[in-house]
C-alpha positions in Angstrom: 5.1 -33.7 -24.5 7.4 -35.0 -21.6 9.6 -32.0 -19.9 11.8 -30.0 -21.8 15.4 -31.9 -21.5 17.4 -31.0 -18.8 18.5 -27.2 -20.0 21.1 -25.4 -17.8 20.6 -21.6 -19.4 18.1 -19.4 -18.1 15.2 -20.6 -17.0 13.4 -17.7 -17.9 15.0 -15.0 -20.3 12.8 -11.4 -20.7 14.5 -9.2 -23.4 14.3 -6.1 -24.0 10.4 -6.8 -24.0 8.1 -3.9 -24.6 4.0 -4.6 -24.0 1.1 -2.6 -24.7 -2.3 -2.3 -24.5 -4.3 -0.7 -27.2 -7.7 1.5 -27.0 -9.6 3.3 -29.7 -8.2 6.2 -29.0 -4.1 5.1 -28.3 -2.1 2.7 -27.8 -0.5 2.7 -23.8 2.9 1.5 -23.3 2.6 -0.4 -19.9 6.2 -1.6 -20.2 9.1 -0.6 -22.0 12.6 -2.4 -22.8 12.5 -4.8 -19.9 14.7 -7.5 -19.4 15.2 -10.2 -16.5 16.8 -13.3 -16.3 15.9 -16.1 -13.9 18.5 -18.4 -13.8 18.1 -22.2 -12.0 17.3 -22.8 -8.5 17.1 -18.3 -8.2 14.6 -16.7 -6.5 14.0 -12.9 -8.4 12.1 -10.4 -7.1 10.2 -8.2 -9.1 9.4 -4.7 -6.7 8.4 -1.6 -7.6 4.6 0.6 -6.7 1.3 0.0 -8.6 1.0 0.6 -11.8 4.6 0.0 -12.4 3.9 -3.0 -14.7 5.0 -5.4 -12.4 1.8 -7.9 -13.3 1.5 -6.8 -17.0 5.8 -8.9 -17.0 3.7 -11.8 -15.3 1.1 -12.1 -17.3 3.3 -11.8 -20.9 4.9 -14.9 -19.5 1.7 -16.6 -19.0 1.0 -15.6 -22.3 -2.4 -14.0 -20.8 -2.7 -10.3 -22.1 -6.3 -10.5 -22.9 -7.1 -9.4 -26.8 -5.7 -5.8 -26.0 -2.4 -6.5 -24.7 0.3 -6.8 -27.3 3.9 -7.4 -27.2 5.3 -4.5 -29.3 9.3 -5.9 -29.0 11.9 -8.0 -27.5 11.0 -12.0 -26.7 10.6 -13.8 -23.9 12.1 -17.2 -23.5 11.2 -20.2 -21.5 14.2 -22.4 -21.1 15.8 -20.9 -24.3 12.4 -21.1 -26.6 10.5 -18.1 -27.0 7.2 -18.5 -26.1 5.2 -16.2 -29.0 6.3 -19.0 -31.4 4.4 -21.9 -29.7 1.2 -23.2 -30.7 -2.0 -23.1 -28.3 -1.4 -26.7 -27.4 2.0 -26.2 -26.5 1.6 -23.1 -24.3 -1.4 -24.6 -22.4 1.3 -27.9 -21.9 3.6 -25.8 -20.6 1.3 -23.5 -18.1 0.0 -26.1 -16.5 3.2 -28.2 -16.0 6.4 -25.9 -16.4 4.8 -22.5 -15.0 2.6 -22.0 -12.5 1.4 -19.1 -11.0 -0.2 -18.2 -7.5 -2.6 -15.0 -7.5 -2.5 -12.6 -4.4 -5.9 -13.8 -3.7 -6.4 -17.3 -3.1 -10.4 -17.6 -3.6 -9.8 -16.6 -7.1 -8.2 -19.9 -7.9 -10.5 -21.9 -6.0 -13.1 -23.6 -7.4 -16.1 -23.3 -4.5 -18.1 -26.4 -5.2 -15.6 -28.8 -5.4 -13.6 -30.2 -3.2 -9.7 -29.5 -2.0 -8.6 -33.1 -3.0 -10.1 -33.3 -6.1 -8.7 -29.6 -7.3 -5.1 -30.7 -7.1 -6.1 -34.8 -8.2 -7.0 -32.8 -11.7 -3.8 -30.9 -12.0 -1.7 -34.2 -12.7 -4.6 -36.3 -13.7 -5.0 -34.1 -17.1 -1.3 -33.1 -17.8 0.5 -36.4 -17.2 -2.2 -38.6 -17.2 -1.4 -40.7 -14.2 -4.0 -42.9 -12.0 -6.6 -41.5 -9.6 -4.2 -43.8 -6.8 -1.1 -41.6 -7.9 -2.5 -38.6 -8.2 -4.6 -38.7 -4.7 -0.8 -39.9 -3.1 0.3 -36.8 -5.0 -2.0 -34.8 -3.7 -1.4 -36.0 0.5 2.5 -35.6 -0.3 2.1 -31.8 -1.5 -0.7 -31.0 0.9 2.0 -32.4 3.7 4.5 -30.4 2.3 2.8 -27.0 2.9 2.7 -27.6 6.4 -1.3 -28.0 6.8 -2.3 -30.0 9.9 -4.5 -33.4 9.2 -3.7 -33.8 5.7 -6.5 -36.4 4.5 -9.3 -34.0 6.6 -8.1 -31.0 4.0 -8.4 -32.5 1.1 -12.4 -33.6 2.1 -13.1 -30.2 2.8 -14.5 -27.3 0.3 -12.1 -24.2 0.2 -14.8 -21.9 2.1 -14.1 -24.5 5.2 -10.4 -23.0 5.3 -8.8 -19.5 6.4 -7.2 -16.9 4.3 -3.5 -18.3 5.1 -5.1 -22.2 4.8 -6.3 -21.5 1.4 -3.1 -19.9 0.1 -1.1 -22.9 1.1 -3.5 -25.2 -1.1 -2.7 -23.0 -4.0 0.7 -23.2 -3.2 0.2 -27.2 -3.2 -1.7 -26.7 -6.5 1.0 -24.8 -8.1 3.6 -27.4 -7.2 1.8 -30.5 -8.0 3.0 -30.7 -11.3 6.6 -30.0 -9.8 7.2 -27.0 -12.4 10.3 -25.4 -13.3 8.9 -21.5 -12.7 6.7 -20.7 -10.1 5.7 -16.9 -10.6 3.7 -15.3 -7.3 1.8 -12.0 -8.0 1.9 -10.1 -4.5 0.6 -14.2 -2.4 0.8 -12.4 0.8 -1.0 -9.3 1.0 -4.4 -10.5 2.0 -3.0 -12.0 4.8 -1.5 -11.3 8.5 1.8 -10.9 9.1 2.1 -14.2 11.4 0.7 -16.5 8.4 2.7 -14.1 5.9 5.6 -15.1 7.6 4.7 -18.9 8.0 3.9 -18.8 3.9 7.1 -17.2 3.2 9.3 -19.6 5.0 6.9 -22.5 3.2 7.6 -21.0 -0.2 11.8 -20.9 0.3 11.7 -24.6 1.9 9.6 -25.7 -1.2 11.8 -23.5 -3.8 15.0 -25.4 -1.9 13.2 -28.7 -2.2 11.8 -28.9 -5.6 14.8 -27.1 -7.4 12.1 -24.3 -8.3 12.6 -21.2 -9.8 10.6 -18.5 -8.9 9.6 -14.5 -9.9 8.3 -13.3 -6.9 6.6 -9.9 -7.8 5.8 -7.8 -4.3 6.2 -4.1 -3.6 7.8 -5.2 0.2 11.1 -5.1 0.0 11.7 -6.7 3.6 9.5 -9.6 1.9 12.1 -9.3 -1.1 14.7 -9.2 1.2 13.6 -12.4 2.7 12.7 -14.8 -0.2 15.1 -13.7 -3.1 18.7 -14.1 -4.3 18.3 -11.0 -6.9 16.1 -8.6 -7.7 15.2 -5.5 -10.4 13.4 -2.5 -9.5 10.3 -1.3 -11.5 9.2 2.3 -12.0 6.7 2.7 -14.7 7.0 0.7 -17.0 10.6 0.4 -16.8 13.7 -1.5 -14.8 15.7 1.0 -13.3 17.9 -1.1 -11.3 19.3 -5.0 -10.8 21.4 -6.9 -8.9 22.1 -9.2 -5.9 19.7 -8.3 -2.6 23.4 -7.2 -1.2 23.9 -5.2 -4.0 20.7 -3.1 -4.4 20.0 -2.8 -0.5 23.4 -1.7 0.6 25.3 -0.3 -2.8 21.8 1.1 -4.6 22.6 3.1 -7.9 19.5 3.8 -8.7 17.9 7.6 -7.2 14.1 5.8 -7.3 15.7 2.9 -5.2 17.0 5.3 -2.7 13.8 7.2 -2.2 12.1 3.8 -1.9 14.4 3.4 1.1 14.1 6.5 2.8 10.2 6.0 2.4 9.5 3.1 4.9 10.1 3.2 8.6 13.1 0.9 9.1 14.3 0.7 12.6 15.8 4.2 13.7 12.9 6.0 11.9 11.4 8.5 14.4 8.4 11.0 13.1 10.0 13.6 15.5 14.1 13.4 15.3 14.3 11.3 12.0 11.1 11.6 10.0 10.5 9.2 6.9 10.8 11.4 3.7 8.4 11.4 1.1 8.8 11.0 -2.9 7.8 14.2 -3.9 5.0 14.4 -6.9 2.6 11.9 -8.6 3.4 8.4 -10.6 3.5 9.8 -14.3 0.4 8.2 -16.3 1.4 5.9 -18.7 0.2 8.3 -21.7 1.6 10.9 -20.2 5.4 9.8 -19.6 8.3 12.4 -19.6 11.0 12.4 -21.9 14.1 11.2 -21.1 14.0 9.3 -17.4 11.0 9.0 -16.0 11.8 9.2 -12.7 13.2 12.6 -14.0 10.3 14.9 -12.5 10.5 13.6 -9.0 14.1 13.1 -9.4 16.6 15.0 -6.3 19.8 14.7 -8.7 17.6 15.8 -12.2 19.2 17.7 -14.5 17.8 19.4 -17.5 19.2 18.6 -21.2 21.2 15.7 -19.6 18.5 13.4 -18.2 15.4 14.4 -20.0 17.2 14.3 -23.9 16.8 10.8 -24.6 15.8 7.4 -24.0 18.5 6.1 -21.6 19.5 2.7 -21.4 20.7 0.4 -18.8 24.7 0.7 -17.5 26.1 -1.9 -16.1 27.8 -0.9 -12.3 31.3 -1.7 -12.5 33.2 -3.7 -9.8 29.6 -5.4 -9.5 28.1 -8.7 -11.1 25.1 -8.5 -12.9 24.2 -4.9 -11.2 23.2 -2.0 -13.9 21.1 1.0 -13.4 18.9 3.0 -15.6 20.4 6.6 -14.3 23.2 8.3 -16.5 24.4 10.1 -13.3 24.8 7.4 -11.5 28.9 7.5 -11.4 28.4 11.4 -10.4 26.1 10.9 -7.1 27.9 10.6 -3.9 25.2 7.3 -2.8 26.7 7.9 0.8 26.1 11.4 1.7 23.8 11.6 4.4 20.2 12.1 4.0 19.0 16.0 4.7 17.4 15.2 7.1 13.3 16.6 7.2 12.6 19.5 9.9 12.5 18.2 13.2 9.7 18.6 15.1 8.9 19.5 18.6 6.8 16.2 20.3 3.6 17.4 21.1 2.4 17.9 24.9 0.1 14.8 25.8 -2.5 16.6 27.3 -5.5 15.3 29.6 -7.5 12.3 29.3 -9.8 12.4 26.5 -11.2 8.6 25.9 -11.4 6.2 28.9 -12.4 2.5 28.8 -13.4 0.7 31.2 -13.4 -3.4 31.6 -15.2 -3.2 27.8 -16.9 -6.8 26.5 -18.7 -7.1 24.0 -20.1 -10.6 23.2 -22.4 -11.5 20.4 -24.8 -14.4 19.8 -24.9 -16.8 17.2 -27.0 -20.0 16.4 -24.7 -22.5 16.9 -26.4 -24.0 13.4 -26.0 -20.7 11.6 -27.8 -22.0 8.5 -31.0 -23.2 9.6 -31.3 -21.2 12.9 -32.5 -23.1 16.5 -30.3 -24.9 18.0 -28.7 -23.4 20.8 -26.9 -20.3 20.9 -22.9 -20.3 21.1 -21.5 -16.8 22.2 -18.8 -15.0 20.2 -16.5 -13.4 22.8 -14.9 -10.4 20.1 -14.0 -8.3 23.1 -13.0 -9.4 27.0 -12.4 -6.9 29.4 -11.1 -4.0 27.9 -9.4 -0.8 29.7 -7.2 1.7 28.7 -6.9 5.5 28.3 -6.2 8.1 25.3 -5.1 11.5 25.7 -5.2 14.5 23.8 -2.1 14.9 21.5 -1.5 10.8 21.6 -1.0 8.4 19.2 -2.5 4.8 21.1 -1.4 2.2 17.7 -3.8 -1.1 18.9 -1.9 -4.1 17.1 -3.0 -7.5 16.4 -4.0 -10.1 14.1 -7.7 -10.0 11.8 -10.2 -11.9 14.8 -8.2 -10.7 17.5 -11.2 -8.0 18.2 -9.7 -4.7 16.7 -12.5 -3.6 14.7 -15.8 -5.1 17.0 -13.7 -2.5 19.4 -13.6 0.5 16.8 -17.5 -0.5 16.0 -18.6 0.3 20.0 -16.6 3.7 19.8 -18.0 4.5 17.0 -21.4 3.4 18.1 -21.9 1.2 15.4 -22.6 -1.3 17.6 -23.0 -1.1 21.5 -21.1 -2.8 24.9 -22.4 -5.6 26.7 -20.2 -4.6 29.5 -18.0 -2.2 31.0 -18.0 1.8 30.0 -16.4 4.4 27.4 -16.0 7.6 28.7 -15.5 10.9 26.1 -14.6 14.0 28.2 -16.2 12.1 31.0 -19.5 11.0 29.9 -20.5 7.3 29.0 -21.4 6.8 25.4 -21.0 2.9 25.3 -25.1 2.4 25.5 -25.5 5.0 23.0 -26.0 4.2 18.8 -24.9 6.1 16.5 -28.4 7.0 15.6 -29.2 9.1 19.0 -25.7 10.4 19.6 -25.5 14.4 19.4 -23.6 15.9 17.0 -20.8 17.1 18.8 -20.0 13.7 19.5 -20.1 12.3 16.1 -18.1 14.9 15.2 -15.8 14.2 17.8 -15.3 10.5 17.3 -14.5 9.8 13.9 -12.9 7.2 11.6 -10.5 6.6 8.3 -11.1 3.8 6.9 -8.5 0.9 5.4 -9.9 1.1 1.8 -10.6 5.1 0.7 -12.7 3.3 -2.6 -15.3 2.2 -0.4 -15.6 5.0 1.7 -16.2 7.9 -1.0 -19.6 8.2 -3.2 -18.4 7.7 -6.7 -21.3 10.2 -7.9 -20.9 13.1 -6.1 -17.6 15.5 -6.3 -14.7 15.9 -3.8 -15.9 19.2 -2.2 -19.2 18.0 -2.2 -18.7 14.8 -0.1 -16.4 17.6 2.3 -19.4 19.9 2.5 -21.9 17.5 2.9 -20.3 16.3 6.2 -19.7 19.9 7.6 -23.4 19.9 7.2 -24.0 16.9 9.1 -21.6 18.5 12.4 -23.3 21.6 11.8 -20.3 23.8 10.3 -20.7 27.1 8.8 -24.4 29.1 8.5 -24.3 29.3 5.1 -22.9 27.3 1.3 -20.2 29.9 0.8 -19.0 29.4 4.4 -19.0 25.7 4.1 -17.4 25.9 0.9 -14.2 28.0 2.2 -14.5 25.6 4.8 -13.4 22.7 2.6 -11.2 24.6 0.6 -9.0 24.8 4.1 -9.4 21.2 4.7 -7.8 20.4 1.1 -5.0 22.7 1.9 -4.9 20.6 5.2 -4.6 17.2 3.7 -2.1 18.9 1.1 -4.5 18.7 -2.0 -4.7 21.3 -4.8 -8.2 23.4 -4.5 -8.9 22.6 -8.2 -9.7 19.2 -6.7 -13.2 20.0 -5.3 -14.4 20.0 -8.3 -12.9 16.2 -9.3 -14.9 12.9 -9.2 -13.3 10.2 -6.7 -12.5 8.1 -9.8 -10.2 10.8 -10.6 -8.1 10.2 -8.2 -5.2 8.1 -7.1 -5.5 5.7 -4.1 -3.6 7.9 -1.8 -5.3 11.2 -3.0 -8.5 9.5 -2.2 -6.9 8.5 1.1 -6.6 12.3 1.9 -10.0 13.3 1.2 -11.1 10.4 3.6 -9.2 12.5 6.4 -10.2 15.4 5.3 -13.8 14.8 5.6 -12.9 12.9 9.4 -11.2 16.0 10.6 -14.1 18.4 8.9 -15.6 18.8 12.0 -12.7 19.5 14.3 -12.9 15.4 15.3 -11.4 14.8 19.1 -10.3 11.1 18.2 -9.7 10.0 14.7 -9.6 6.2 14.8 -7.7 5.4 12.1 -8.6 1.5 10.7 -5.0 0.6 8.5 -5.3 3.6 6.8 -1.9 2.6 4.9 -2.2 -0.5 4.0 -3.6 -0.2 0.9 -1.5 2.5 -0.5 1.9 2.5 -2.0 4.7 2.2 -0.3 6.0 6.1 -1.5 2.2 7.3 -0.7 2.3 5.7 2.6 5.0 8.0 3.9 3.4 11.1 2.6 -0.8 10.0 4.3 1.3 8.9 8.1 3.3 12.3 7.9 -0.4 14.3 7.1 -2.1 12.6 9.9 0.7 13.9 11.8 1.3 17.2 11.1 -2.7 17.6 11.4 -2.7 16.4 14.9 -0.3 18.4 16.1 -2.4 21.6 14.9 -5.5 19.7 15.8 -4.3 18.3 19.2 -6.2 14.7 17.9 -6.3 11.4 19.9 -5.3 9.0 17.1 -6.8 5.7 17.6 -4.1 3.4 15.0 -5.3 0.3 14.2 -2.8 -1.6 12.2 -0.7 -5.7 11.9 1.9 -3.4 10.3 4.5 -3.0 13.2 7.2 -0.9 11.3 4.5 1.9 11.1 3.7 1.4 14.3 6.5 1.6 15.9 7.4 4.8 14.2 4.2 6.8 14.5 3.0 5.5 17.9 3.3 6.8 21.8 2.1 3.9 23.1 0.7 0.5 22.0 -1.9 -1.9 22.6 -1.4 -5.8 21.8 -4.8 -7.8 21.1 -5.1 -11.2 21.1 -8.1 -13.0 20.7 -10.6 -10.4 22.3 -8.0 -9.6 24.8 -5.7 -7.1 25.9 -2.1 -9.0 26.7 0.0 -6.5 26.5 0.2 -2.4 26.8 3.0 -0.1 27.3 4.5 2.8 25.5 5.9 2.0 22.5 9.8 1.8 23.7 8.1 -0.8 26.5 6.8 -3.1 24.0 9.5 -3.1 21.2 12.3 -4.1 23.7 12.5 -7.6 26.2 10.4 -8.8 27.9 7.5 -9.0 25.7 4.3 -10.9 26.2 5.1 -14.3 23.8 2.8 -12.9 21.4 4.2 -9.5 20.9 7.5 -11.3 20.4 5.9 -13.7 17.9 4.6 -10.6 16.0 7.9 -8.6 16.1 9.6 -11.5 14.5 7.5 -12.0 11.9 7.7 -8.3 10.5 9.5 -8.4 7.2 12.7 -5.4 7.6 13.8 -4.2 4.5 17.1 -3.8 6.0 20.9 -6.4 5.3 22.2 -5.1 8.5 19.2 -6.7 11.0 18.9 -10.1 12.2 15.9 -11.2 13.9 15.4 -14.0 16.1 13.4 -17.0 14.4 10.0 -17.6 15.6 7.0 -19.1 13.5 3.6 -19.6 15.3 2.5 -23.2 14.6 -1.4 -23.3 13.7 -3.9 -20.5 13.2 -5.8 -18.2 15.2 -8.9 -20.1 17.3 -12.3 -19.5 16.6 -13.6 -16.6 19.1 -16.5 -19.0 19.4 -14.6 -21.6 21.0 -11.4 -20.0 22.6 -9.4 -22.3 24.4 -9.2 -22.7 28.4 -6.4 -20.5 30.1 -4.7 -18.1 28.1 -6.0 -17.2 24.9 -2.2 -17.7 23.4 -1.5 -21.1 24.8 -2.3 -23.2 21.8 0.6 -21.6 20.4 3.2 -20.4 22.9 6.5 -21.2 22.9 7.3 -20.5 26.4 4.2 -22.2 27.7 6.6 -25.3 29.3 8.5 -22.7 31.4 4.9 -22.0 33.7 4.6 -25.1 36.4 1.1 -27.1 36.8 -0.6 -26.7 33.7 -1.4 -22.9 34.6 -1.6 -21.7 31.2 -4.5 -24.2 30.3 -6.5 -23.8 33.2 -6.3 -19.8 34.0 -6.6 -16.7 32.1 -3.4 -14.7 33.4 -3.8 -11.8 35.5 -2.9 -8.8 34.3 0.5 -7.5 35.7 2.3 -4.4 35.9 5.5 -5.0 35.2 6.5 -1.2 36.0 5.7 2.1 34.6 2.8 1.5 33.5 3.8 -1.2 31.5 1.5 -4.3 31.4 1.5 -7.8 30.4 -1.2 -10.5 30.6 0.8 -13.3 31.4 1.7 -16.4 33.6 5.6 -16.6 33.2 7.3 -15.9 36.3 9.5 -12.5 37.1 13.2 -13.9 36.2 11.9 -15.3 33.0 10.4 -11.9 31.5 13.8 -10.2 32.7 15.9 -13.1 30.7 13.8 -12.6 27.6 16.1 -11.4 24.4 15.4 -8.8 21.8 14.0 -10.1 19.1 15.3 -7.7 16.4 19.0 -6.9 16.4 21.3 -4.3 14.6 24.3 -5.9 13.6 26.9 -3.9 14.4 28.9 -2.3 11.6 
């Protein structure tokens, strides 16, 4: 079956489409009266938190809801057909060659054993049938296409031979060797850093322009949104609750869900003191368990009973808008403009005395340079080159980088996971950079602890809340008896803002971002001087995210913590942070408070990483700046400066300097320091790299 004949409709048309999924006990809506239309050439994007059904939409196109998923109502058509009324032969046709779909994790859609080239030969080999000549010429073109360097070496290599960001773009290439007319992408950048986010991003518009492609890009970052899509509808479970143009939504939103998205993520202006983010208050309803009426009704700031919780309520189209509507039936009534009440301000806590000093820090490791059958020589890893710094009591120090750069080898010697080859770390004055975990005391494990990225791993799935709380009070020695200990960690749920009944409640139990709090909980159980805190956001909703940073606040003010905040995501850094560390490749290139190193002049790499930050925000313009290549192996760094291999400003240093000499490190005033060979008049030239256009 050749492509469907030219069609100008919609390319995709979703109908009042209702899916769900069916256990012994119920059936569970997972989304309800649903419609979206993708129209030619149109990027949509699909946003809303977990469990919203954004995937369960992407999969009913696919046609792939497993033998419990159902659709219960409305159609979905592909190019004016709906696709429940094809055969099996026609649907696999048309997945292969009119829809494709890329996975947020790209090793999923790998095959391991076989290699790159032949992966994307198969794709038109089996649904066009064309020559192993034409399909390998296919295969260099697309591979070209997505930007990855020496074309014919990738497609000899196996997928484990690639990065995270290398293997995305051959999925990408997969996707489009069968130039289709939908490309659906299911969250393609969260496993990755912001730099190659931004790099894949850029890739996917160029190709979408190229190839004509239509795309459903489904994502709960709305400065990602912002940057890839024409239109976009708003999930909230289950259900749309608002479409329209990016312009639209972002800057004319009718939708009170929408708006508390907004006021939940730290655009530019955000400040935890004077303008703190405000959280959605409540849970996510459970699908089973939905309200009548709205469901956004119960978390709802403009709810009103016997108006929005009577009956189902449909979508309204916006008027003086194209192709806006809202699910709200107040949404004529609310004044969208009044300004936000703003959260109590709070007083900036005192920094207080030193608390954590480094000291020149390396830590190097050694390898077999022939990993797999040992001997050989040895090569040295270099994770961390002289480190130094200091934390005091009260701070937040936010240490920012890309995954290699040496963040977590760092948090690992702290912690006394692992130990320093070089240099010192000084708690309250005395070294602990020699000393394992193993033989520390236990006031300083209980001083130095850590929240993790992921709270799934961290928590022992067999053993109740309070008991994983209690258990670690024992370890720091809390409390002479059970009953002491247990009013102990009924305080720390009242700290992280948990109800008491929890103690009782397996982990599984619980949402990610409850989990999340029982992680700090059980870091701060025994009065910890330094949290370090390893992306302890990241994994959580976007709505959950603002309620965990304001906790780790509000407890360090009452705790007087050093927060140690390891994060790539710069918009959380720059609102939660005093001051900030940049890492590159083991080392330290740039440090400063936080005001030094969001505003000119910025090491090249800051500025590379501020311009790559997605802002969910119509009114900013950022400067353009994609880093060319990936990250250098810490085994082999190159001469000079770490960054040179992909500096843009490397032609402005005289002689070669940056390849031959690691910068020194310079003050550039206030304490403000860069790593850095560019001359004096050429930092003071440097522009910002984010902008506010002015109203």
């Amino acid at each position: 079956m050749s492509k469907m004949a030219d069609y100008d409709g919609p390319i995709l048309e979703i109908d009042k489409l209702s899916i769900s999924f069916f256990t012994r006990l119920r059936e569970i809506p997972a989304v309800m009266d649903f419609s979206v239309n993708v129209m030619p050439g149109e990027a949509v994007g699909l946003v809303g938190e977990s469990g919203c059904g954004k995937s369960t939409v992407a999969l009913g196109v696919m046609q792939d809801l497993g033998k419990n998923g159902r659709i219960v109502g409305g159609s979905i058509k592909f190019k004016g057909r709906d696709l429940s009324e094809m055969s099996d032969a026609e649907l696999r046709d048309i997945r292969g060659n009119e829809i494709a779909m890329i996975y947020q994790e790209p090793m999923a859609s790998l095959n391991p054993a076989m290699k790159i080239g032949k992966q994307l030969m198969e794709v038109p080999m089996i649904h066009e049938g064309v020559s192993e000549e034409e399909a390998y010429k296919r295969a260099l073109e697309v591979v070209t296409d997505v930007k990855l360097p020496d074309p014919e070496r990738m497609l000899k290599s196996f997928p484990h031979q690639l990065s995270g960001g290398q293997q995305q773009r051959i999925v990408i290439a997969m996707a489009l060797m069968s130039k289709p007319s939908l490309l659906i992408l299911d969250e393609p950048t969260t496993a990755l850093d912001v730099t190659v986010e931004a790099a894949v991003v850029e890739l996917v518009k160029d190709l979408g322009k190229k190839y004509g492609t239509s795309m459903l890009f489904i994502s709960h970052n709305l400065g990602l949104v912002l940057e890839t899509c024409d239109r976009l509808c708003v999930m909230y479970s289950g259900e749309a609750v608002e479409r329209g143009s990016i312009e639209d939504v972002f800057d004319h939103m009718q939708h009170p869900y929408t708006q508390a998205l907004f006021r939940s993520i730290p655009l530019p202006g955000a400040d935890k003191n004077a303008h703190p983010l405000v959280a959605i208050p409540g849970n996510f309803p459970l699908p089973h368990e939905r309200p009548p009426g709205c469901n956004f009704g119960p978390r709802c700031d403009y709810f009103e009973a016997g108006r929005c919780d009577a009956q189902a309520i449909p979508m309204y189209d916006v008027p003086g808008f194209e192709r806006h509507s809202t699910r709200c039936v107040k949404f004529e009534e609310i004044d969208w403009d009044a300004p936000i009440q703003v959260g109590e301000q709070k007083e900036k806590p005192e920094v207080g005395k030193v608390v954590l000093k480094m000291d020149n820090l390396k830590k190097y490791y050694e390898v077999a340079a022939n990993a797999l059958f040992g001997g050989g020589e040895k090569k040295v890893v270099k994770a961390n080159e002289t480190l130094s710094f200091e934390a005091r009591e009260s701070e937040t120090l936010a240490i920012v980088g890309e995954s290699g750069c040496g963040k977590s080898t760092f948090a690992k010697v702290l912690m006394g996971l692992e130990t320093a080859t070089e240099g010192e770390i000084l708690l309250d004055g005395n070294n602990i950079e020699q000393t394992p975990i193993q033989k520390r005391n236990t006031k300083t494990v209980a001083d130095v602890q850590m929240v993790f990225q992921n709270p799934f791993d961290t928590l022992n799935p067999s053993m109740t809340v309070g008991r994983q709380i209690m258990r670690a009070l024992e370890i720091f020695g809390i409390g002479d008896t059970e009953a002491d200990r247990r009013n102990r960690m009924l305080e720390l749920l009242d700290l992280v803002k948990l109800p008491r009944a929890f103690a009782d409640r397996m982990p599984r139990q619980l949402s990610g971002g409850q989990k999340q709090r029982v992680g700090i909980a059980r870091a701060f159980a025994g009065g910890a001087r330094i949290v370090v805190a390893d992306e302890p956001v990241s994994a959580l909703d976007v709505s959950v995210q603002a309620a965990v940073t304001d906790l780790l606040m509000e407890i360090q003010r009452e705790e007087k913590t050093t927060l140690l905040f390891i994060s790539h995501d710069l918009s959380i850094v720059r609102y939660l942070s005093d001051r900030v560390m940049v890492m590159y490749l083991g080392h330290v290139v740039e440090l400063g408070t936080t005001d030094q190193v969001f505003t000119p002049p910025y090491h090249p790499y800051t500025e590379a990483l501020l311009s790559a930050v997605p802002i969910a925000d119509t009114s900013v313009e950022k400067t353009h700046i994609v880093l060319d290549g990936d990250i250098p192996s810490a085994m082999s760094p190159p001469p000079g400066c770490p960054f040179q291999t992909r500096c843009r400003w490397k032609d402005q240093v005289p002689g070669g300097l940056c390849e031959k000499e690691v910068p020194p490190v310079r003050d550039l005033g206030d304490g403000h320091q860069v790593k850095c060979h560019l001359a004096e008049d050429i930092l003071a030239r440097m522009e910002p790299v984010i902008k506010i256009a002015a109203e």
